[in-house]
PyMOL commands that place a pseudoatom at each C-alpha (Angstrom):
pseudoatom trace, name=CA, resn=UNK, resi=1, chain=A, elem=C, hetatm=0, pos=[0.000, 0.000, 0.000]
pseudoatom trace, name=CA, resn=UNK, resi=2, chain=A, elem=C, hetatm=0, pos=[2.838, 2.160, -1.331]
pseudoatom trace, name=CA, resn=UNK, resi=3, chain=A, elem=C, hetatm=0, pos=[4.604, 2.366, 2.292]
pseudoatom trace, name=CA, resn=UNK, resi=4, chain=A, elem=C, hetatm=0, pos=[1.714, 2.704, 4.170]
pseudoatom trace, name=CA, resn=UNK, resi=5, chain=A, elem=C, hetatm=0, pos=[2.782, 4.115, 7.917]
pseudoatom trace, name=CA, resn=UNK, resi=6, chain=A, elem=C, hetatm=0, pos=[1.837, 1.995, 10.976]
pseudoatom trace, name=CA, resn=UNK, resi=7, chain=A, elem=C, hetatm=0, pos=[-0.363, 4.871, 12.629]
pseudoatom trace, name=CA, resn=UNK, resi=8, chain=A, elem=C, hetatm=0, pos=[-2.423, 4.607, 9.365]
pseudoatom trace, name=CA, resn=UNK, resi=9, chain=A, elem=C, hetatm=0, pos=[-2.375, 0.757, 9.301]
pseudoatom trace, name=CA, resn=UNK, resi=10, chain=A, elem=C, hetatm=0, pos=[-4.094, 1.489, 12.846]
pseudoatom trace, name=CA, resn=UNK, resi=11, chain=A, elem=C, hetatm=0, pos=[-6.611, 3.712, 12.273]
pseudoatom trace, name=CA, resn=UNK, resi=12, chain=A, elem=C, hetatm=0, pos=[-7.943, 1.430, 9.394]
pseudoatom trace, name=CA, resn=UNK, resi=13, chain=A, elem=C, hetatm=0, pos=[-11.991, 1.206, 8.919]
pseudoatom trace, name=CA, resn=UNK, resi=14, chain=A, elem=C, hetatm=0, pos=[-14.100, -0.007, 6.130]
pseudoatom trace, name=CA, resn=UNK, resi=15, chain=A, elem=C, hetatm=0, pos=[-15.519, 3.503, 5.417]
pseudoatom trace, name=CA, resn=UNK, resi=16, chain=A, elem=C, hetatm=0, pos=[-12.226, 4.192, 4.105]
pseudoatom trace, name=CA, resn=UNK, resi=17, chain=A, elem=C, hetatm=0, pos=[-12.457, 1.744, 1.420]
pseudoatom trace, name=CA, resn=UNK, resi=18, chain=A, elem=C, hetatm=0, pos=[-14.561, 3.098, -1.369]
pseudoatom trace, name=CA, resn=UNK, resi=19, chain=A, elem=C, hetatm=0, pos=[-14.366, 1.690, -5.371]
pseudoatom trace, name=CA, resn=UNK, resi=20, chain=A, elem=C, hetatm=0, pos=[-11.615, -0.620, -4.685]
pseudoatom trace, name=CA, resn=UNK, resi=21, chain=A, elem=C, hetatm=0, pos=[-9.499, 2.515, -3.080]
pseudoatom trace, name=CA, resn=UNK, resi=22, chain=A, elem=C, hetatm=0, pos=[-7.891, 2.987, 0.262]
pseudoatom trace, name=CA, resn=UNK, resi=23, chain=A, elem=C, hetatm=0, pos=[-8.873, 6.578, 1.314]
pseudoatom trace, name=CA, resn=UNK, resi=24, chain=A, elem=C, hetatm=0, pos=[-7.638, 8.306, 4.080]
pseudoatom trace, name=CA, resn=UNK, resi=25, chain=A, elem=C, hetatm=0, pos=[-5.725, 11.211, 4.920]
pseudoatom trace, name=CA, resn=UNK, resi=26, chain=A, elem=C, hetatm=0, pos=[-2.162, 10.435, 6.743]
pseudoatom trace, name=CA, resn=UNK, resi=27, chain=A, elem=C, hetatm=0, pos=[-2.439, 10.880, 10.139]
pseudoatom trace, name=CA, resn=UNK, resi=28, chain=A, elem=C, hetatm=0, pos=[1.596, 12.375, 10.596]
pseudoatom trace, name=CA, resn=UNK, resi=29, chain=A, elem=C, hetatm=0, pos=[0.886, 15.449, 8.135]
pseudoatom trace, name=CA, resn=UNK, resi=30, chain=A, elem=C, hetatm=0, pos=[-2.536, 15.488, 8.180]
pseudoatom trace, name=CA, resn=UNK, resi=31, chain=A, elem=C, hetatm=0, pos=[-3.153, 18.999, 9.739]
pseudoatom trace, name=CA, resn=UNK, resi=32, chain=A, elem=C, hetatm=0, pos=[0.165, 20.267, 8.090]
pseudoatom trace, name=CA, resn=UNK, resi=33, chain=A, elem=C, hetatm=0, pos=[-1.218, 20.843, 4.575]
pseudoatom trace, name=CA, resn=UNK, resi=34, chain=A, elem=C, hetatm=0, pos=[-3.993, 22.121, 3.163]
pseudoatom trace, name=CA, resn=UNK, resi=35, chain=A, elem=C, hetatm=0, pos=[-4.942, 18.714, 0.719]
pseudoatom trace, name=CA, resn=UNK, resi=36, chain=A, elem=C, hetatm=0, pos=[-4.944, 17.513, 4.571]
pseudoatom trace, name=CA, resn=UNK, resi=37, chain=A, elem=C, hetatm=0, pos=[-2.467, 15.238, 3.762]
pseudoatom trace, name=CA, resn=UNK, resi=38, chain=A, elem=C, hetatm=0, pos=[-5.021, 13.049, 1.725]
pseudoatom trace, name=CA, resn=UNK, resi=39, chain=A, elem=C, hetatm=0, pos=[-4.245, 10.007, -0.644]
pseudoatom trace, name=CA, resn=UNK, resi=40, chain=A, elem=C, hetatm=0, pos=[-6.308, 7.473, -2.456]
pseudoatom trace, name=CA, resn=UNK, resi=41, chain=A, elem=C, hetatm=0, pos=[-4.132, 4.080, -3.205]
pseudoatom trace, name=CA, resn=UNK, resi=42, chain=A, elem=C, hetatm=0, pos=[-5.978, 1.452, -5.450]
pseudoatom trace, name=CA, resn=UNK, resi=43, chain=A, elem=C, hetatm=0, pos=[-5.986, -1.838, -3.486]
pseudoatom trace, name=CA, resn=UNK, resi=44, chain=A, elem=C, hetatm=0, pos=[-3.983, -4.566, -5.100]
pseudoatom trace, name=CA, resn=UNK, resi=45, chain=A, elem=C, hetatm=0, pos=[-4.837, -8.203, -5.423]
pseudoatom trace, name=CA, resn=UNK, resi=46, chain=A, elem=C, hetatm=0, pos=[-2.054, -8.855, -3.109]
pseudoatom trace, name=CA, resn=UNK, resi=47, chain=A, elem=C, hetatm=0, pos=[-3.456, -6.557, -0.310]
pseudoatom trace, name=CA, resn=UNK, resi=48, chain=A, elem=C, hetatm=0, pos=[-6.477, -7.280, 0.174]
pseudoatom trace, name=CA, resn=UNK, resi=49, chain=A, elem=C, hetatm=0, pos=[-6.309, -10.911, 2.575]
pseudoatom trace, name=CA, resn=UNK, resi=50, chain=A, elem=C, hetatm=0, pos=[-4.260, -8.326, 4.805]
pseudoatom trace, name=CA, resn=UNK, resi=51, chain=A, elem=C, hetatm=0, pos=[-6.984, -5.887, 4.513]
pseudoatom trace, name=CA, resn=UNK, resi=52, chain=A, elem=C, hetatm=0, pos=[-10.058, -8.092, 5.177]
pseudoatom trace, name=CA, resn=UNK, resi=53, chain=A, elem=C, hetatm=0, pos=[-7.847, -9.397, 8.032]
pseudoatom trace, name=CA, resn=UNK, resi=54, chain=A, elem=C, hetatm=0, pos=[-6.930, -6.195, 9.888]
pseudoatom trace, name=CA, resn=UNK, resi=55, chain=A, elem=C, hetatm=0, pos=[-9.495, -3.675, 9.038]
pseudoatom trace, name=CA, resn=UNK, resi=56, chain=A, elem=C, hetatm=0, pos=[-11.729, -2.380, 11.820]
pseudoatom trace, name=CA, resn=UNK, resi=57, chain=A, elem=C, hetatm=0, pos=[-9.857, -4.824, 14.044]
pseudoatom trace, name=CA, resn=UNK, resi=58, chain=A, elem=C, hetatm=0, pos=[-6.516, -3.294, 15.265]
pseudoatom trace, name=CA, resn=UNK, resi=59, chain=A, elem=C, hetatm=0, pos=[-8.441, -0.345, 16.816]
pseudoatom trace, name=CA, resn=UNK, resi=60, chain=A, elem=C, hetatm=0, pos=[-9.639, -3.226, 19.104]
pseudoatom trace, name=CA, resn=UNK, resi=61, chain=A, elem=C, hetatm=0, pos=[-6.833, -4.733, 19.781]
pseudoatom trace, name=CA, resn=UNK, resi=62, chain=A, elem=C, hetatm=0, pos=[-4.034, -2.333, 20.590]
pseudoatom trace, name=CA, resn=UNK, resi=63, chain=A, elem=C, hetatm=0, pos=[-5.074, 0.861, 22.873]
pseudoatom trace, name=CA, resn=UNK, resi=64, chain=A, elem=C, hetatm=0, pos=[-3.278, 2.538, 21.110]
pseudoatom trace, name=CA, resn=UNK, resi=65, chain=A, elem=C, hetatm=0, pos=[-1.372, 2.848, 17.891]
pseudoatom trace, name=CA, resn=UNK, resi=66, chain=A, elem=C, hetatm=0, pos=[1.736, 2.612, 19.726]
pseudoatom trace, name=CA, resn=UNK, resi=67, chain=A, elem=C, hetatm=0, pos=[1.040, -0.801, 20.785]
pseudoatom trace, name=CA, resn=UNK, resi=68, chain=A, elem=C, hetatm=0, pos=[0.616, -1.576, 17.047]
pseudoatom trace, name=CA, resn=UNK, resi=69, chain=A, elem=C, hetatm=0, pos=[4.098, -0.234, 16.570]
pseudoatom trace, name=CA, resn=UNK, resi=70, chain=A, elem=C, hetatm=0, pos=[5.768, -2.370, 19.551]
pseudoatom trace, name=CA, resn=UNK, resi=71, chain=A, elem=C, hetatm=0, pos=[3.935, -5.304, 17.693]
pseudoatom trace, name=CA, resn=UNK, resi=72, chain=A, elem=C, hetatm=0, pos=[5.328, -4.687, 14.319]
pseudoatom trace, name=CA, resn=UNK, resi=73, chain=A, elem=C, hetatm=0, pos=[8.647, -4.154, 16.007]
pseudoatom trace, name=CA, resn=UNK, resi=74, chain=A, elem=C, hetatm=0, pos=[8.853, -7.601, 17.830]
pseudoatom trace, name=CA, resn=UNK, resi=75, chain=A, elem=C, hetatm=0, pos=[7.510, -9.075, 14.298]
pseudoatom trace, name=CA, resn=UNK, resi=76, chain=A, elem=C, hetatm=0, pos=[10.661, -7.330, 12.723]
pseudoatom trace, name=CA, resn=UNK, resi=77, chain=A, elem=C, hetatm=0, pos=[12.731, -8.381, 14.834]
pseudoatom trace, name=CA, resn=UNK, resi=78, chain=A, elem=C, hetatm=0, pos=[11.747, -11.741, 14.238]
pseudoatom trace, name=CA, resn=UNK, resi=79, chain=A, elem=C, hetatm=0, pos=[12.137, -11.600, 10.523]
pseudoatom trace, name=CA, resn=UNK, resi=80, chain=A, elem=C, hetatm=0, pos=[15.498, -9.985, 10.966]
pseudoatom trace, name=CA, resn=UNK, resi=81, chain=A, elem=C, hetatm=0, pos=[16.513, -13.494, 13.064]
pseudoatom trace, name=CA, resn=UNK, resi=82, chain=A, elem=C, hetatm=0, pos=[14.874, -15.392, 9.816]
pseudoatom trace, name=CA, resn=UNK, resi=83, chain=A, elem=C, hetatm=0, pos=[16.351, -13.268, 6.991]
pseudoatom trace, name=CA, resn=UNK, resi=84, chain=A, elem=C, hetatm=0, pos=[19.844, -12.022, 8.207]
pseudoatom trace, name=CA, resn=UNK, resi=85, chain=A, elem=C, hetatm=0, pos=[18.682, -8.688, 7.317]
pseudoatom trace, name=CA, resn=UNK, resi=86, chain=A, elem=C, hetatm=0, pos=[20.121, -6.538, 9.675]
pseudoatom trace, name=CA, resn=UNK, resi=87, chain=A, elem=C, hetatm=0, pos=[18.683, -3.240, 9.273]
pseudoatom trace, name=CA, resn=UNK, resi=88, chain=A, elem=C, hetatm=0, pos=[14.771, -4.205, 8.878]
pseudoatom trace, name=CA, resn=UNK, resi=89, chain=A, elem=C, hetatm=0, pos=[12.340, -2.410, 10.918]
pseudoatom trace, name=CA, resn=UNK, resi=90, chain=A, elem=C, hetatm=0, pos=[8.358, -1.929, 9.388]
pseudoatom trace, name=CA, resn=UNK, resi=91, chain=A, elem=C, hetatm=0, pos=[9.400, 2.199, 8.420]
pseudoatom trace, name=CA, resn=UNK, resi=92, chain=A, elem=C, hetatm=0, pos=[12.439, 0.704, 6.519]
pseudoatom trace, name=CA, resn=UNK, resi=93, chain=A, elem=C, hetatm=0, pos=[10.243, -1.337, 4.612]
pseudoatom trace, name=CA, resn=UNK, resi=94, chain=A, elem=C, hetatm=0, pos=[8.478, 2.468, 3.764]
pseudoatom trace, name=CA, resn=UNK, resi=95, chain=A, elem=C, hetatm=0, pos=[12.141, 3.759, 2.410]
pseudoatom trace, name=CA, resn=UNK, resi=96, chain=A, elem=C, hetatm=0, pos=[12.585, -0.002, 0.899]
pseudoatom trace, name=CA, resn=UNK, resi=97, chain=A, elem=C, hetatm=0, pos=[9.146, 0.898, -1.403]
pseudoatom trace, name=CA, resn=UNK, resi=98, chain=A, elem=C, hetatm=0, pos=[10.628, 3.844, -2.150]
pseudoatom trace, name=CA, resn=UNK, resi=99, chain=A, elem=C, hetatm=0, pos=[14.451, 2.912, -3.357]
pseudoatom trace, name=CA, resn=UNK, resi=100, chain=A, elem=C, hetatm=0, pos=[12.129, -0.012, -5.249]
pseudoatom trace, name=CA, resn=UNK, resi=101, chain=A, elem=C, hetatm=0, pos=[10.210, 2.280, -6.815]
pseudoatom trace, name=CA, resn=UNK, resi=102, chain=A, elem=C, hetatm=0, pos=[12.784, 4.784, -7.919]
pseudoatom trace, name=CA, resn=UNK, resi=103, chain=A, elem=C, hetatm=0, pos=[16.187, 2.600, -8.622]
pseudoatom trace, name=CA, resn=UNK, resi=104, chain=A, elem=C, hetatm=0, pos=[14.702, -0.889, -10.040]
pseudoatom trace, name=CA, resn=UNK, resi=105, chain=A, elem=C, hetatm=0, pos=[11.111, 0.587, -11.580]
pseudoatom trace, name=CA, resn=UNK, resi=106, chain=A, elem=C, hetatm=0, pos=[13.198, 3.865, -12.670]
pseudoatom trace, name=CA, resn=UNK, resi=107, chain=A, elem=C, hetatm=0, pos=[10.120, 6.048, -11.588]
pseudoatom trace, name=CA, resn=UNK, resi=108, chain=A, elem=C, hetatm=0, pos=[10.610, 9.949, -11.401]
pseudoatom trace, name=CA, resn=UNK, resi=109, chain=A, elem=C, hetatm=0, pos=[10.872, 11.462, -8.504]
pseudoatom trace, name=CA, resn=UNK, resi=110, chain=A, elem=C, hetatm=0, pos=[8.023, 12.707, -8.881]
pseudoatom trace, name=CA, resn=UNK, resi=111, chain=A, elem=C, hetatm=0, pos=[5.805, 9.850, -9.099]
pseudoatom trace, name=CA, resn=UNK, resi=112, chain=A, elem=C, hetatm=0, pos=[7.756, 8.424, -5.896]
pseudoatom trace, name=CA, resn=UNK, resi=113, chain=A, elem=C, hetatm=0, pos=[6.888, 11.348, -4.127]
pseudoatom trace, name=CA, resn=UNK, resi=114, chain=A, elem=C, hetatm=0, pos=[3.676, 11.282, -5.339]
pseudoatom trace, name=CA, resn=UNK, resi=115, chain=A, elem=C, hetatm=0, pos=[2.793, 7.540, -3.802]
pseudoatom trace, name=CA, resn=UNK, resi=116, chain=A, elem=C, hetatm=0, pos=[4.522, 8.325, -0.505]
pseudoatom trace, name=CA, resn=UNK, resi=117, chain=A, elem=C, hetatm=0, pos=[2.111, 11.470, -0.076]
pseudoatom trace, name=CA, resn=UNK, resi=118, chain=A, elem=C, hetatm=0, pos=[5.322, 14.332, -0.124]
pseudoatom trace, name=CA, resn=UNK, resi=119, chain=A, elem=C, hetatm=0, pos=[4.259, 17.537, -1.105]
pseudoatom trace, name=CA, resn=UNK, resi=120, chain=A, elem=C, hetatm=0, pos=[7.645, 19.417, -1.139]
pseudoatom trace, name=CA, resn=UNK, resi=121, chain=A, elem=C, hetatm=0, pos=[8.515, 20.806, -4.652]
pseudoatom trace, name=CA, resn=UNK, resi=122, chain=A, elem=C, hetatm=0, pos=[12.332, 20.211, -4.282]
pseudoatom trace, name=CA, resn=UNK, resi=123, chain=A, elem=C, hetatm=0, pos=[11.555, 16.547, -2.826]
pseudoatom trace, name=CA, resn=UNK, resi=124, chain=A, elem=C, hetatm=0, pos=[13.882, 16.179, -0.553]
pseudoatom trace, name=CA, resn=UNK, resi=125, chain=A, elem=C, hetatm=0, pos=[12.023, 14.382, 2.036]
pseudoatom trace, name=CA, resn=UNK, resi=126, chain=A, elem=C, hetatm=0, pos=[11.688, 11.793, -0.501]
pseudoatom trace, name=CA, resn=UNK, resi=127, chain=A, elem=C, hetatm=0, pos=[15.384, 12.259, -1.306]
pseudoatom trace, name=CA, resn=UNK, resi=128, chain=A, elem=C, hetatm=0, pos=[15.796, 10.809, 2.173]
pseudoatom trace, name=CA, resn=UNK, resi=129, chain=A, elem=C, hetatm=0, pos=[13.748, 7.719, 1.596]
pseudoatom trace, name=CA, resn=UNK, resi=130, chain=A, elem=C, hetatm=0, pos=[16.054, 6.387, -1.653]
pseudoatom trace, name=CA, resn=UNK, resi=131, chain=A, elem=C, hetatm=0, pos=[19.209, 4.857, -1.653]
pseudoatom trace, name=CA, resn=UNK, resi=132, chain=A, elem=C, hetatm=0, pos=[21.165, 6.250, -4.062]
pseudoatom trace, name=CA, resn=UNK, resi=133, chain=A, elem=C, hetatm=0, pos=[21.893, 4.196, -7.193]
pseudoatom trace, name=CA, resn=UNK, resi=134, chain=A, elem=C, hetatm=0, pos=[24.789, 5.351, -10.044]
pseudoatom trace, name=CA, resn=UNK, resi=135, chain=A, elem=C, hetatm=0, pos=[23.198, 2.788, -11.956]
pseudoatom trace, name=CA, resn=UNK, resi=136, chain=A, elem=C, hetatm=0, pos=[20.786, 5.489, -12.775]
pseudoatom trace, name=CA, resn=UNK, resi=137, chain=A, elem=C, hetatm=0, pos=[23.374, 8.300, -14.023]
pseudoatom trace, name=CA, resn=UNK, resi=138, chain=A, elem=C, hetatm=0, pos=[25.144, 5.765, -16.045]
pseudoatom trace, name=CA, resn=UNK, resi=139, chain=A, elem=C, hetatm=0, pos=[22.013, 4.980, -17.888]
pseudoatom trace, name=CA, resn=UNK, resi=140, chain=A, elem=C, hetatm=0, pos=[21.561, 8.684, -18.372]
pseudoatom trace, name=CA, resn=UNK, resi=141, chain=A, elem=C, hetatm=0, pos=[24.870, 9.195, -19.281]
pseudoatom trace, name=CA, resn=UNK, resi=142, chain=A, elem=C, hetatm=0, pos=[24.302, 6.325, -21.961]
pseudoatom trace, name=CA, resn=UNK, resi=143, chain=A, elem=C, hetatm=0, pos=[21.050, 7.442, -23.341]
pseudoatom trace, name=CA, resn=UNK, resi=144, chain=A, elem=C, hetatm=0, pos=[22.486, 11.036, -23.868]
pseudoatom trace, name=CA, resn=UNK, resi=145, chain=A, elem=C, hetatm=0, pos=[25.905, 9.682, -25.393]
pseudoatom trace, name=CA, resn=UNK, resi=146, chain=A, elem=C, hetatm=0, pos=[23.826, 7.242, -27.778]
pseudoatom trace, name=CA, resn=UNK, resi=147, chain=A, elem=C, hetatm=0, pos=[21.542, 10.040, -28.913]
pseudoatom trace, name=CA, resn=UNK, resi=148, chain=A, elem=C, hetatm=0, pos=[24.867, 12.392, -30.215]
pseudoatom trace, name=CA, resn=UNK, resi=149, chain=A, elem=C, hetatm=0, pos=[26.328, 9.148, -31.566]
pseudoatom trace, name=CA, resn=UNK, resi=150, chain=A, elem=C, hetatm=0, pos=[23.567, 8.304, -34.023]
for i in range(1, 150): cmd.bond("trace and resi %d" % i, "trace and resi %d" % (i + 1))
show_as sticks, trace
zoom trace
């Protein structure tokens, strides 16, 4: 759900879920902007078991959404034991989406910005989410060399 933040995992309800869409405005920015931070994210084949399974029902279980968090954390820490992945925590997987989206999809900027819900015109809170990858300049530098060669 294109790095979906726990907090917003939490606050999940079916009157958020209208023509296949997840609808909801993000609960760390929402008073910050004037679009009250809202996004609309099509829900994938993929997503919706997880859906059906936790919406309307994590508002009952935890208190608070900070007892969601301390859940997801123990669950990371689990897969980090299973995987070897040292650095995994549930916001990583957030930046992970991100660095996905940008260095292996070759998305703009833009459009990554776009999907995490960043507003600012220079982007560089989403700048902060990707890893960087040369790859990308050398395929630039390629595609511009190849152009004055032919």
């Amino acid at each position: 759900m294109c790095g979906m933040n726990a907090v917003d995992i939490y606050n999940l309800d079916t009157r958020k879920i209208i023509e296949g869409r997840l609808e909801y405005n993000r609960a760390k920015t929402t008073r910050m902007r004037r679009d009250d931070a809202f996004i609309s994210i099509k829900i994938i084949p993929e997503a919706k078991p997880l859906l059906g399974k936790y919406t309307d029902v994590l508002i009952e279980k935890y208190a608070t959404h900070t007892g969601l968090d301390e859940a997801l954390s123990m669950g990371m820490k689990d897969l980090r034991v299973i995987t070897g992945i040292s650095e995994l925590t549930f916001y990583w997987a957030r930046h992970t989406f991100a660095t996905l989206a940008r260095n292996k999809c070759r998305l703009s900027m833009n459009d990554v910005a776009l999907a995490l819900n960043h507003v600012d015109a220079n982007h560089t809170t989403t700048d902060i989410y990707i890893d960087k990858d040369w790859s990308i300049v050398d395929e630039v530098q390629e595609k511009v060399v190849g152009l004055l060669t032919n």
